[in-house]
Backbone bond lengths (Angstrom), bond angles and torsions (degrees), N, CA, C in turn:
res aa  C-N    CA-C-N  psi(-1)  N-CA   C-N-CA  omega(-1)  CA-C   N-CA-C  phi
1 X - - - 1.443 - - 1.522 109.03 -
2 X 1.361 117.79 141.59 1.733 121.52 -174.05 0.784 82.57 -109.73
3 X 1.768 125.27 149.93 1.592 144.64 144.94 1.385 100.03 -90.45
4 X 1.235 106.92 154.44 1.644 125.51 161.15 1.532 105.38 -96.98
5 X 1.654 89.49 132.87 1.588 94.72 173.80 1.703 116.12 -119.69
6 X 1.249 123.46 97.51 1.351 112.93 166.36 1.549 137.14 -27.96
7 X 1.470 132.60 77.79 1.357 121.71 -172.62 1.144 122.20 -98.32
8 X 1.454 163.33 97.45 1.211 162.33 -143.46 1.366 124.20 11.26
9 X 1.551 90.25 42.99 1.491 104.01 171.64 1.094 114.53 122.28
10 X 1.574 142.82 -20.37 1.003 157.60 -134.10 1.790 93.33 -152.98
11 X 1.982 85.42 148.22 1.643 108.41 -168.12 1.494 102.75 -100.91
12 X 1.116 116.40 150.42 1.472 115.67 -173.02 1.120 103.22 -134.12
13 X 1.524 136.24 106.04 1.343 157.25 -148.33 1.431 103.99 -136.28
14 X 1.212 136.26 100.61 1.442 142.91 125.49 2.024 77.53 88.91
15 X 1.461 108.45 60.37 1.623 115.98 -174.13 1.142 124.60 18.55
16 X 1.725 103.81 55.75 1.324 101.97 171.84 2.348 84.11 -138.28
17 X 1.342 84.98 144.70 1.865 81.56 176.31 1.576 111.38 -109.35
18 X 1.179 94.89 125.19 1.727 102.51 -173.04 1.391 89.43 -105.40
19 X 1.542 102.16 153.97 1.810 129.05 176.16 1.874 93.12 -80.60
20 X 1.266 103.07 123.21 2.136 95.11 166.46 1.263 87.06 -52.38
21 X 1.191 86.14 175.31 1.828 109.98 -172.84 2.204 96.17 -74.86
22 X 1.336 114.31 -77.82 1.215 108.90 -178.62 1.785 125.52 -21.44
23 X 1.516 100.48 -49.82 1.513 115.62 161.04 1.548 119.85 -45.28
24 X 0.885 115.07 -65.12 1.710 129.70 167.92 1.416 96.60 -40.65
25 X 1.536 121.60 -82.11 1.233 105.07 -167.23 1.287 115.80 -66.57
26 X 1.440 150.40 9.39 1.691 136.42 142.81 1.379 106.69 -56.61
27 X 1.388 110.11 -49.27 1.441 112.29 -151.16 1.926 100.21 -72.16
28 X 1.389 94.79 -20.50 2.093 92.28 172.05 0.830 106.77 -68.99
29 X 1.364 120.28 -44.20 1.984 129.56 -157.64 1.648 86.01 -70.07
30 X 0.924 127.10 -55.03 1.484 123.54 -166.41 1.487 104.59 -63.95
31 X 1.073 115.17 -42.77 1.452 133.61 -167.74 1.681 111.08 -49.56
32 X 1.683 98.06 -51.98 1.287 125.38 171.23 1.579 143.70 -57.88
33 X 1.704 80.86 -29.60 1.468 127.92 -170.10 1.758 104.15 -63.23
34 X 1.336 97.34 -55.38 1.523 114.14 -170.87 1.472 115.58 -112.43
35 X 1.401 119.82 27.10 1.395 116.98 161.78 1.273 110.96 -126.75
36 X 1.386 103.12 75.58 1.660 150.20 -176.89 1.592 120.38 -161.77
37 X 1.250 81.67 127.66 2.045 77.68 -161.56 1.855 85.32 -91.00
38 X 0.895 166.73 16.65 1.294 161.21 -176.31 1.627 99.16 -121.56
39 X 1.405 127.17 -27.99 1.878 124.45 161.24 1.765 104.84 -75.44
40 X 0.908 98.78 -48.42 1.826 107.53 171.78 1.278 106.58 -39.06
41 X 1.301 122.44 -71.31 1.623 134.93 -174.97 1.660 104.42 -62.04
42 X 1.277 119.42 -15.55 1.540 109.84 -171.47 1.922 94.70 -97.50
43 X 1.201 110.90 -33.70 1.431 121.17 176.82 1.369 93.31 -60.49
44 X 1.206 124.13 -58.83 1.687 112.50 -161.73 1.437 110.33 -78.28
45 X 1.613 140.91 -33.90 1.249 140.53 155.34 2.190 105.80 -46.40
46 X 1.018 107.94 -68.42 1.720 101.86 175.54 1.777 108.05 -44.74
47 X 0.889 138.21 -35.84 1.160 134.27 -174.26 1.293 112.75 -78.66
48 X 1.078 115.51 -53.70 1.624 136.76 164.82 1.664 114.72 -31.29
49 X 1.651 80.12 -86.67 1.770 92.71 170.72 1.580 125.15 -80.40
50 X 1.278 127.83 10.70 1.484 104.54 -153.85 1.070 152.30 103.01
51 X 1.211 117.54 -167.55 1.762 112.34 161.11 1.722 102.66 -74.34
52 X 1.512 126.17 155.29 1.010 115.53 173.00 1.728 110.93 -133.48
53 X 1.056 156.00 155.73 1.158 140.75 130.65 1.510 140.96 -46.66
54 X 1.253 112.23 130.96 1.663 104.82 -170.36 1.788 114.86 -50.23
55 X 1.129 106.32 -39.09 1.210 103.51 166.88 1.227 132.73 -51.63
56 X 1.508 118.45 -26.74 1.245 105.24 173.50 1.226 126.30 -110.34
57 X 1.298 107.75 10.95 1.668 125.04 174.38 1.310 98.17 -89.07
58 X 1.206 126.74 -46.39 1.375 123.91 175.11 1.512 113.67 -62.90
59 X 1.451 139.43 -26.30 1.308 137.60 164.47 1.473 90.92 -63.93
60 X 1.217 126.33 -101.25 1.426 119.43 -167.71 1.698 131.77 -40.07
61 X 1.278 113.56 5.44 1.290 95.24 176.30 1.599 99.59 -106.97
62 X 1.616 101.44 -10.46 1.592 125.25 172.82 1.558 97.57 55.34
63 X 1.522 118.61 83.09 1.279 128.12 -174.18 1.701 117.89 -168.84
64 X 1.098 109.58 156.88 1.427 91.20 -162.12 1.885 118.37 -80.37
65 X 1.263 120.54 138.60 1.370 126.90 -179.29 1.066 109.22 -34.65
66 X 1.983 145.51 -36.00 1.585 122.30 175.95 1.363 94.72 -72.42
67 X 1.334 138.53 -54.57 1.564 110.79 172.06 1.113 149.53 -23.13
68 X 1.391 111.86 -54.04 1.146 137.47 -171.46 1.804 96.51 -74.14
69 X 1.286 107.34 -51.16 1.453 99.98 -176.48 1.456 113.57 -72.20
70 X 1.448 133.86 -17.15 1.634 145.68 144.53 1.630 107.22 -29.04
71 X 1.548 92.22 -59.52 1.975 91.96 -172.13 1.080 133.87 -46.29
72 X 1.709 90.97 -55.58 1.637 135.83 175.45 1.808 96.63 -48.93
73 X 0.911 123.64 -51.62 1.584 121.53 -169.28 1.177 97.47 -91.41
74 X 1.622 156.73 -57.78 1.648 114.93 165.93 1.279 142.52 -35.14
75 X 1.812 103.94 -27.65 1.287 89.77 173.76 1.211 104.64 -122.36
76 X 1.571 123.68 68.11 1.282 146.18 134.79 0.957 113.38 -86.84
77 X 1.319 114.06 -53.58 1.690 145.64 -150.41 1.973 81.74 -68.13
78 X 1.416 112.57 -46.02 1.689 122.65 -155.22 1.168 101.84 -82.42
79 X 1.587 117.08 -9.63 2.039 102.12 -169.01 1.374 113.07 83.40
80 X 1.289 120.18 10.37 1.377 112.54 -155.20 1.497 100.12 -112.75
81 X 1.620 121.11 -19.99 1.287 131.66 169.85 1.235 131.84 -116.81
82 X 1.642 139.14 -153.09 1.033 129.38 165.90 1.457 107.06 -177.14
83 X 1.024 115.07 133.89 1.876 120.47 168.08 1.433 111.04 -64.94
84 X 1.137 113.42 108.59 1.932 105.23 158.56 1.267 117.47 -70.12
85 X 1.498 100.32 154.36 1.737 116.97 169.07 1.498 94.52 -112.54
86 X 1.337 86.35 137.31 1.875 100.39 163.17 1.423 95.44 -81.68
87 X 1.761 83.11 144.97 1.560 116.22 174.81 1.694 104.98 -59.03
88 X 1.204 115.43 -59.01 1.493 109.04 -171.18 1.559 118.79 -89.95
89 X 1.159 120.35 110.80 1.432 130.01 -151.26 1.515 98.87 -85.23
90 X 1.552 114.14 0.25 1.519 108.45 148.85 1.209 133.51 -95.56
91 X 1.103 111.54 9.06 1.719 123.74 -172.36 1.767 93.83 -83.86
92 X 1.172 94.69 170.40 2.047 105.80 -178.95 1.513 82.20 -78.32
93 X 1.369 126.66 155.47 1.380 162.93 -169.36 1.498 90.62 -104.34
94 X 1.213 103.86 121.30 2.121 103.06 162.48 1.459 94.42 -161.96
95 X 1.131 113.22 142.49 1.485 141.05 -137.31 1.688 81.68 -100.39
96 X 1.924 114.48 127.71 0.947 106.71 -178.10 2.081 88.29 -161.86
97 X 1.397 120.10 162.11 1.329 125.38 -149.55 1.809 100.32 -150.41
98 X 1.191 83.34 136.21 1.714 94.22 166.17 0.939 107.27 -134.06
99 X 1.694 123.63 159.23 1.514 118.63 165.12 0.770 115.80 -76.43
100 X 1.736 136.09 171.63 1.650 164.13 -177.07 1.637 101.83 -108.68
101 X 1.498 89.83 153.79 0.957 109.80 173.41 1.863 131.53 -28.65
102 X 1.639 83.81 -39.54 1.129 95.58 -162.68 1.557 106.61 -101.09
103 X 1.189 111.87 -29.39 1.306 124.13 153.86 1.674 119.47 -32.16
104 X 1.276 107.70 -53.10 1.991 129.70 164.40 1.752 103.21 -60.80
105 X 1.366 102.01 -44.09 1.738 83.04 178.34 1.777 130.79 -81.70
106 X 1.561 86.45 -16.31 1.218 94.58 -174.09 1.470 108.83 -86.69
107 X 1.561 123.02 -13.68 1.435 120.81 -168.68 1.615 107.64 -110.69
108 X 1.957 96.90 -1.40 2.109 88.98 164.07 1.215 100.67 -104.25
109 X 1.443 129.36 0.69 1.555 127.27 158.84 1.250 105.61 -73.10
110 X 1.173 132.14 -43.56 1.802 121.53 -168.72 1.474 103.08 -69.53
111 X 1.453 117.63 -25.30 1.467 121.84 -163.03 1.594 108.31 -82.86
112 X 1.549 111.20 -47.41 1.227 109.52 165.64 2.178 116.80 -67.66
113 X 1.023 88.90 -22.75 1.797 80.15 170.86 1.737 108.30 -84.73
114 X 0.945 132.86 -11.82 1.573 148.28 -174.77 1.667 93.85 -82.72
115 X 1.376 109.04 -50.53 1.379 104.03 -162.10 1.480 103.48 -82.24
116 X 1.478 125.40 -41.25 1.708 120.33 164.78 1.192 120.96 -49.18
117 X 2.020 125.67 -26.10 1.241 121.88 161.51 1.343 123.40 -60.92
118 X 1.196 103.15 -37.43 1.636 110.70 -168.17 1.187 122.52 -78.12
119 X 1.691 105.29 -7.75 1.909 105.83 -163.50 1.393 106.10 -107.76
């Protein structure tokens, strides 16, 4: 008889550790998220700078606005970003994004796997 053992997230079946299924599918969405060099570059500008405005991510990635708004929503979709709200709910509203937490973990993991490719 095999027991299952819960290990930091992961099922351990006949000593082999499977991702639950829900797990798996973050880790695609994420997976998916960042094998795009134009979400990459928006991850590393948000981190860099901040919160940013769409407007000016869209100047600098110098690409057209349904794109840009394509990017912007995978890595919503991934956890990896986020829409800000302005503080003053009388100010004009303009659509602007920072990364998440996880967004930061997931883009000094790509950096350290970038840098083991490169060396």
């Amino acid at each position: 008889m095999h027991h299952n053992i819960i290990c930091s997230g992961l099922i351990r079946m006949s000593g082999v550790f499977l991702m639950p299924h829900r797990d798996g599918d973050m880790l695609a969405n994420r997976l998916a998220a960042v094998a795009n060099p134009t979400r990459i570059e928006i991850l590393r500008m948000l981190s860099h700078n901040g919160s940013m405005p769409f407007s000016v991510l869209s100047k600098r990635l110098n690409t057209s606005n349904p794109s840009v708004v394509h990017h912007l929503s995978k890595l919503i979709d991934a956890g990896l970003i986020q829409k800000t709200i302005p503080n003053d709910l009388n100010s004009r509203t303009y659509r602007a994004y920072k990364i998440t937490d996880a967004g930061k973990e997931t883009l000094e993991q790509l950096q350290r796997f970038e840098s083991r490719i490169l060396a």
